[in-house]
C-alpha positions in Angstrom: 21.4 -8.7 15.5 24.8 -7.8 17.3 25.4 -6.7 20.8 23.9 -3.2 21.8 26.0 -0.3 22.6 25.7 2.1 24.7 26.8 6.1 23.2 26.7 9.2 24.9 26.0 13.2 23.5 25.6 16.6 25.8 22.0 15.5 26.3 21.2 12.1 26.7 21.6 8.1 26.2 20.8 6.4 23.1 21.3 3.1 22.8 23.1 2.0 19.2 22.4 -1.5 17.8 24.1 -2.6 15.1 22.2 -4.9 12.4 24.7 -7.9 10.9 22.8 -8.2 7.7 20.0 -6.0 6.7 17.2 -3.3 8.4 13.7 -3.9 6.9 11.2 -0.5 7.3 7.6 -1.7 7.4 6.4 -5.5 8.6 3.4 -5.2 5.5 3.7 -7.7 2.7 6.5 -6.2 1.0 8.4 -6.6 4.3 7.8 -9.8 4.9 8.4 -11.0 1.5 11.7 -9.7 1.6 12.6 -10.9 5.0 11.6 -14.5 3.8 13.5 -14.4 0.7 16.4 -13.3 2.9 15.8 -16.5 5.4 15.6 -18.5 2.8 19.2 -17.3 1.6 20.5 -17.1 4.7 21.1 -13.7 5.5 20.4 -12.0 8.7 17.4 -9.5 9.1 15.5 -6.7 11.1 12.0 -5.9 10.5 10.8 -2.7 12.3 7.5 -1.5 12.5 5.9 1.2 13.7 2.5 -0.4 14.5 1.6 -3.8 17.5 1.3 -6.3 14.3 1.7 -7.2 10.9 0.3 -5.9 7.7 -1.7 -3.0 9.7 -3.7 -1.4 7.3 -5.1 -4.8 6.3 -6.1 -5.4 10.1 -6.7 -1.8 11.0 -7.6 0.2 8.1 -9.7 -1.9 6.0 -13.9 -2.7 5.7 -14.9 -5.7 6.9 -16.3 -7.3 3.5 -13.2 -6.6 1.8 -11.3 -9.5 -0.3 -8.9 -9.7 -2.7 -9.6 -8.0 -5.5 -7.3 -10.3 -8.0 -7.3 -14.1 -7.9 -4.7 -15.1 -5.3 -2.1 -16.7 -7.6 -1.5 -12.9 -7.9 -1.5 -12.1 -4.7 0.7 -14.6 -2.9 4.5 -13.9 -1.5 7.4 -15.8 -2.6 8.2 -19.4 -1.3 4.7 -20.0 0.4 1.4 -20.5 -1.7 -2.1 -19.9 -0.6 -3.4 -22.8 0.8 -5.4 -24.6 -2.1 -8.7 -24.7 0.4 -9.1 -20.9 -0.1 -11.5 -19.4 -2.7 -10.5 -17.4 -5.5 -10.7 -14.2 -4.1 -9.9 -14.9 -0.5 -11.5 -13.1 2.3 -9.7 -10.5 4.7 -9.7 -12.3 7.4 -7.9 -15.4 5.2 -5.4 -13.0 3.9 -4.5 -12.1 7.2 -4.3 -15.8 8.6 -2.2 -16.5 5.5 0.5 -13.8 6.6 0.2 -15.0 10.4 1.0 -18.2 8.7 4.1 -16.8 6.5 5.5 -15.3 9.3 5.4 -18.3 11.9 6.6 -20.6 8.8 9.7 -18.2 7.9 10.5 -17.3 11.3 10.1 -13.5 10.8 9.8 -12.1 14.0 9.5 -8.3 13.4 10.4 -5.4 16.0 6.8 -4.0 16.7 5.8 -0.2 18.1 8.8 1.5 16.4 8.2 4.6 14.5 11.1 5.9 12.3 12.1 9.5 12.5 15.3 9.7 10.2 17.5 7.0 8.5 20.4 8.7 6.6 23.3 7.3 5.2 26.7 8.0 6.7 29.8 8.3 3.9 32.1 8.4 6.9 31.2 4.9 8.2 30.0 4.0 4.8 26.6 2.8 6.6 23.1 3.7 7.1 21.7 5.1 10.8 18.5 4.7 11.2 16.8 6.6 14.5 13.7 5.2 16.2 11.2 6.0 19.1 9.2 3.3 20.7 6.1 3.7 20.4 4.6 3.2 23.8 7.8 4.5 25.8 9.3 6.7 23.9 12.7 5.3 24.4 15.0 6.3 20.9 17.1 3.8 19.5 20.3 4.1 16.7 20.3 1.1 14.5 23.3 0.7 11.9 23.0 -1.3 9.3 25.2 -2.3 5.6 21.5 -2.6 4.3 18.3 -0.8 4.3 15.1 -2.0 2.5 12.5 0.7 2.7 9.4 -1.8 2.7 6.4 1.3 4.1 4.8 1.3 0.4 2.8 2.7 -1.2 -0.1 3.3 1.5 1.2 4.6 4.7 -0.7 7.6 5.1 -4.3 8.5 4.3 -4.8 11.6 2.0 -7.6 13.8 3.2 -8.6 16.2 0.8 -8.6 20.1 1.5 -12.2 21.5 0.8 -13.9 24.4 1.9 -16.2 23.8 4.5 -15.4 20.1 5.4 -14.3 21.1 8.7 -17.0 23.1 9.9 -19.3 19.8 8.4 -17.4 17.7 10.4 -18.0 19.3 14.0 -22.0 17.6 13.5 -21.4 15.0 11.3 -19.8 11.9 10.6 -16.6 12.4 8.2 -14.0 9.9 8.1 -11.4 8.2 5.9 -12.2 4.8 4.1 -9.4 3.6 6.5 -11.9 4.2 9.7 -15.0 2.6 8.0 -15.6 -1.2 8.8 -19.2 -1.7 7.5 -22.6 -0.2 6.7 -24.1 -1.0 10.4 -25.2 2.5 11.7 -25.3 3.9 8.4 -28.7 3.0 7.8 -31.4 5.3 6.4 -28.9 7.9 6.3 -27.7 10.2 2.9 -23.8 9.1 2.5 -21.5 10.9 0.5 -18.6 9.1 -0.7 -15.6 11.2 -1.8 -13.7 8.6 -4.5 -14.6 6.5 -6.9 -11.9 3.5 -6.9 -12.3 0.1 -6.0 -12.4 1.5 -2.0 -14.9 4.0 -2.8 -17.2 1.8 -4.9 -16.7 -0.9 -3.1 -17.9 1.5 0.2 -20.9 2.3 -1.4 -21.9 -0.8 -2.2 -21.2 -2.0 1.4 -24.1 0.7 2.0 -26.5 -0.2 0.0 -26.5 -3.6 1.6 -27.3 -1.5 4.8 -30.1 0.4 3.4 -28.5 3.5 3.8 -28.5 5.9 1.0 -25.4 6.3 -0.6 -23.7 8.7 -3.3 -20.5 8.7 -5.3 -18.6 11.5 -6.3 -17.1 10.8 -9.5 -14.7 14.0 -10.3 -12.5 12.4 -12.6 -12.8 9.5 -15.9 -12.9 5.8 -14.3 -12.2 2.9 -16.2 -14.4 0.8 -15.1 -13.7 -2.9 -16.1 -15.9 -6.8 -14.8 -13.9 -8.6 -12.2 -14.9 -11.8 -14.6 -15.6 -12.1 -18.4 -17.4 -15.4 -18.9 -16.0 -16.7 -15.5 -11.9 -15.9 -16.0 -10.5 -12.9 -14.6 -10.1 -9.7 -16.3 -7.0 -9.2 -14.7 -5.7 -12.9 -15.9 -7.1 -12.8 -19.0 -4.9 -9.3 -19.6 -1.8 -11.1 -17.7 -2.5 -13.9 -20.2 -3.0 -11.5 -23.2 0.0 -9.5 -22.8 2.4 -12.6 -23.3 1.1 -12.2 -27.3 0.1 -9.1 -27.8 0.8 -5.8 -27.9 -0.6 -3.6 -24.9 -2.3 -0.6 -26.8 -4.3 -4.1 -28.3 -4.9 -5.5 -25.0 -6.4 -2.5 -23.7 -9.1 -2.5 -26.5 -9.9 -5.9 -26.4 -10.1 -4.8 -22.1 -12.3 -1.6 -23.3 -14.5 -3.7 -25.9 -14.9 -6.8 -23.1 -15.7 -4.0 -20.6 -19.1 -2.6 -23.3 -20.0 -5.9 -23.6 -20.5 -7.0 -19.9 -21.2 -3.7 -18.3 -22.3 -1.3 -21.1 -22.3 1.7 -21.9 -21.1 3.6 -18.8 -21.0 7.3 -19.4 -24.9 6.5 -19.5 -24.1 6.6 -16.0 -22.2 9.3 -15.4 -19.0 7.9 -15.4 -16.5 8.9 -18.1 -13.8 6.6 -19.0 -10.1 7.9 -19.6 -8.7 8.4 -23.3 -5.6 6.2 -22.2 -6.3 2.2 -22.2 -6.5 0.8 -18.4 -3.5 -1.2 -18.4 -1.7 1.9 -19.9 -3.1 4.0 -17.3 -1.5 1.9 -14.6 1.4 1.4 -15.9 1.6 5.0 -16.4 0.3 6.9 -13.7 -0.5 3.8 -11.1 -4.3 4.5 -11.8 -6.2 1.4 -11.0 -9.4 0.5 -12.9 -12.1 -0.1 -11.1 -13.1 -4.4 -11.2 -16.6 -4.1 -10.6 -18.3 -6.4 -8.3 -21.7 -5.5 -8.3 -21.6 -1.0 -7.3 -21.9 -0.7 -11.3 -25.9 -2.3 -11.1 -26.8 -1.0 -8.2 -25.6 2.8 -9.5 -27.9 1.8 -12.9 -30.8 0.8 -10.7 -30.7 4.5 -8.9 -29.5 2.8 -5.2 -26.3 4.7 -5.4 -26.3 8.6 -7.2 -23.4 9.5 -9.0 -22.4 13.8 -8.3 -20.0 15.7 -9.9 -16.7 17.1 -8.0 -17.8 19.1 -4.6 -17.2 23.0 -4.6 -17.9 23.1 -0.9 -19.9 22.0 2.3 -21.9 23.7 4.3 -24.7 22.7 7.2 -26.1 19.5 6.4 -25.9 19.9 2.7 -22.9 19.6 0.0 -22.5 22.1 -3.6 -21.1 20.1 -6.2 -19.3 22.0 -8.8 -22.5 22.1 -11.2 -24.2 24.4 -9.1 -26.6 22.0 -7.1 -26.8 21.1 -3.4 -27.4 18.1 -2.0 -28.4 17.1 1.7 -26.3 14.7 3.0 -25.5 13.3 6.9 -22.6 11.6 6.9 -19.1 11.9 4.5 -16.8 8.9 3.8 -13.7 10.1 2.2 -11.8 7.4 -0.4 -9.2 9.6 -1.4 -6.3 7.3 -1.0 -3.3 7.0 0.7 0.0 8.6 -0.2 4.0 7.3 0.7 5.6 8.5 3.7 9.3 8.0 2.5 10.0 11.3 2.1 8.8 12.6 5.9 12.2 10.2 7.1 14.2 9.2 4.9 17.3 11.8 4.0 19.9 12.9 1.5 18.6 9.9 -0.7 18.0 10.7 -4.4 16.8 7.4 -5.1 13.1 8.6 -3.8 10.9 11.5 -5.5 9.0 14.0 -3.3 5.9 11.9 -4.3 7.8 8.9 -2.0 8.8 6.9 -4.7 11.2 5.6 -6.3 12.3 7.8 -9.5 13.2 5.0 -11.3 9.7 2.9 -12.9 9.6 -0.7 -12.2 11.1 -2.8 -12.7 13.9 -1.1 -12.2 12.7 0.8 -9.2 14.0 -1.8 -6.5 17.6 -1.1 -6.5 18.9 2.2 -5.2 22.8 3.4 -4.6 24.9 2.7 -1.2 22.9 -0.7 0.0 19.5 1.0 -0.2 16.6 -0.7 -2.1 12.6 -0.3 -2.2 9.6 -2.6 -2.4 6.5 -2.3 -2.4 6.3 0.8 -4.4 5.8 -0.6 -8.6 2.3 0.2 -8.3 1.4 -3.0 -9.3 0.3 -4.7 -6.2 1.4 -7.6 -4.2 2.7 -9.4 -7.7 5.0 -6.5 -8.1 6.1 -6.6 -4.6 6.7 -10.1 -4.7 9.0 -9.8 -7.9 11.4 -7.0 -6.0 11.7 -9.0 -3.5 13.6 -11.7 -4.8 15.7 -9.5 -6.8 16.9 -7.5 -3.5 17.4 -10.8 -1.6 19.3 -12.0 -4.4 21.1 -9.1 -4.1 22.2 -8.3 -1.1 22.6 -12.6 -0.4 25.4 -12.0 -3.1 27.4 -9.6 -1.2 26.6 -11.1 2.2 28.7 -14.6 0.9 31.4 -12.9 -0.5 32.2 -10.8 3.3 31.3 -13.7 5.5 34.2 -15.5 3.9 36.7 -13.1 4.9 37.8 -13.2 8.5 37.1 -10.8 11.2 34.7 -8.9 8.6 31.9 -7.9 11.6 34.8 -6.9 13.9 36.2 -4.7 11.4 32.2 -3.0 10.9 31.9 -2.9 13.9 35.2 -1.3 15.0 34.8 1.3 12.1 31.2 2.2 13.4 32.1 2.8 16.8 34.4 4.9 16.2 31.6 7.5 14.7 29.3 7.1 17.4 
């Protein structure tokens, strides 16, 4: 980063730093994978983030029993493997330790406990502003930048669902996100409802079961619901691997007919199963199939009840859209998260109002005026790990070709003052 300056309006100060290279939103993965890639080529960086550490919702937002739900050669970020010592399907805690460790080993260094407001793009300058608040003083800063790389993905905000009643639930009982929950502990004995049934949701329940409380599913929609392994290979791999020589309508049956064999029939359950393949479904609509891990048996053996879609709550009890009522204690809700792109970023049309990108990967990454997007291909860390690369490429080919000319910053710089 450049020196700071110091600009003036009617009201008060706000400092103005200028970024020579690029402005990285969001210190997750995505972030960090693009800030590496841009070490590694030699271009200068800024990570901001709004939270006090990396990869937040991982440390912050997530159950305690969680791991990886695809084997970690999916899962790892450019230019730094997973130390061959780790299982399969590392733990949390090792997928944290194995960020802690790409950080230290690329140097990365973000900018913690800053919130962006707005980031727009200036066409007098020809360069993005980017306003921020500090978290924990509330001082604003003005950062320019040639670059910005909007890196906040795909799960910045929970969604909490709007349903008549919840409210008046919540002022006796226990309601929170999937974010808030860490384990079963405390849970025990009691009637649970959880709101969602992807991997968070099932995964929840199971998680409760395992603390003998007395859990429920609400299953509003069709699932797919696929086995994490067939025969000891991942699913996921085994479509990865599948894919290469065949086409994906194929796939997906094979996926479907691997899925009857292993797990049965599942609508026996109450769980319906999409017309549209899993794999289409993703690549589609960024629906994720469910990779079981053990919530399908215990939902066969009657340990966790499967409910249609909730019409309302009311004291202690819940009515589910086919008219009964069930009495419940507590309500878990693992509805998701949703984008928060469009809450700061402005006058971009690169972004939908959905906050994300309108193009569909893989051409998603690469927006107009030295604005780009990871994180956001709906296809996990592999997905952020390809954009990545391509952006660092990117910008790393522009960033040679100015550095060679002379005086190049003092020019920026002199033309951005000017504006301020």
């Amino acid at each position: 980063m450049g020196r700071a300056l110091e600009h003036y309006d009617n009201s008060q100060p706000r400092r103005c730093m200028w970024v020579n290279g690029a402005l990285i939103i969001g210190a997750g993965p995505s972030g960090l994978a693009v800030g590496a890639c841009l070490r590694d080529r030699g271009v200068p960086f800024v990570i901001l983030e709004r939270s006090d550490c990396i990869a937040s919702l991982w440390q912050n937002r997530t159950y305690d029993r969680l791991k990886l739900h695809l084997p970690k050669q999916f899962c790892q970020l450019p230019k730094l493997p997973f130390p061959d010592h780790f299982p399969e399907y590392p733990s949390k805690k090792q997928f944290i330790d194995y960020l802690e460790t790409y950080v230290q080993h690329f140097e990365l260094k973000p900018r913690f406990n800053e919130t962006v407001h707005c980031a727009s793009y200036d066409e007098t300058c020809s360069l993005w502003r980017v306003r921020t608040t500090a978290v924990k003083t509330g001082v604003e800063l003005e950062y320019i930048c040639q670059w910005l790389v909007v890196a906040t993905g795909e799960n910045s905000d929970s969604v909490i669902p709007e349903i008549e009643g919840l409210e008046e639930f919540a002022l006796r009982h226990t309601v929170m996100h999937a974010c808030e929950y860490k384990s079963g502990e405390g849970f025990g004995g009691k009637r649970v409802l959880v709101v969602g049934c992807g991997n968070s949701g099932m995964e929840v329940c199971l998680d409760l079961c395992q603390h003998k409380a007395l859990p429920s599913i609400v299953v509003r929609n069709s699932v797919h619901v696929l086995p994490r392994e067939v025969l000891g290979k991942s699913t996921f791999e085994l479509a990865v691997l599948l894919l290469k020589w065949l086409p994906l309508w194929l796939v997906d049956k094979i996926l479907l007919v691997l899925a009857w064999l292993v797990l049965g029939n599942i609508e026996k359950c109450g769980i319906r199963r999409p017309v549209v393949g899993p794999i289409e479904l993703k690549n589609t609509q960024g629906k994720t199939p469910v990779l079981d891990i053990g919530a399908l048996g215990k939902i066969k053996s009657g340990e966790i009840k499967v409910v249609p879609g909730i019409k309302r709550f009311f004291a202690g009890k819940v009515e589910l859209v086919d008219g009964q009522s069930i009495d419940i204690d507590s309500v878990i809700l693992a509805t998701g998260y949703r984008s928060n792109v469009p809450k700061w970023l402005q006058g971009s049309e690169f972004f939908s109002k959905d906050g994300y990108p309108k193009e569909p990967f893989p051409n998603g990454w690469k927006g107009k005026a030295g604005l780009y997007a990871v994180g956001f291909t709906r296809r996990g860390l592999s997905g952020a790990s390809v954009d990545a690369v391509k952006i660092a490429e990117d910008i790393a080919k522009v960033w040679k070709e100015e550095t060679r000319q002379a005086g190049q910053f003092s020019a920026c710089h002199r033309r951005c003052n000017s504006q301020i």
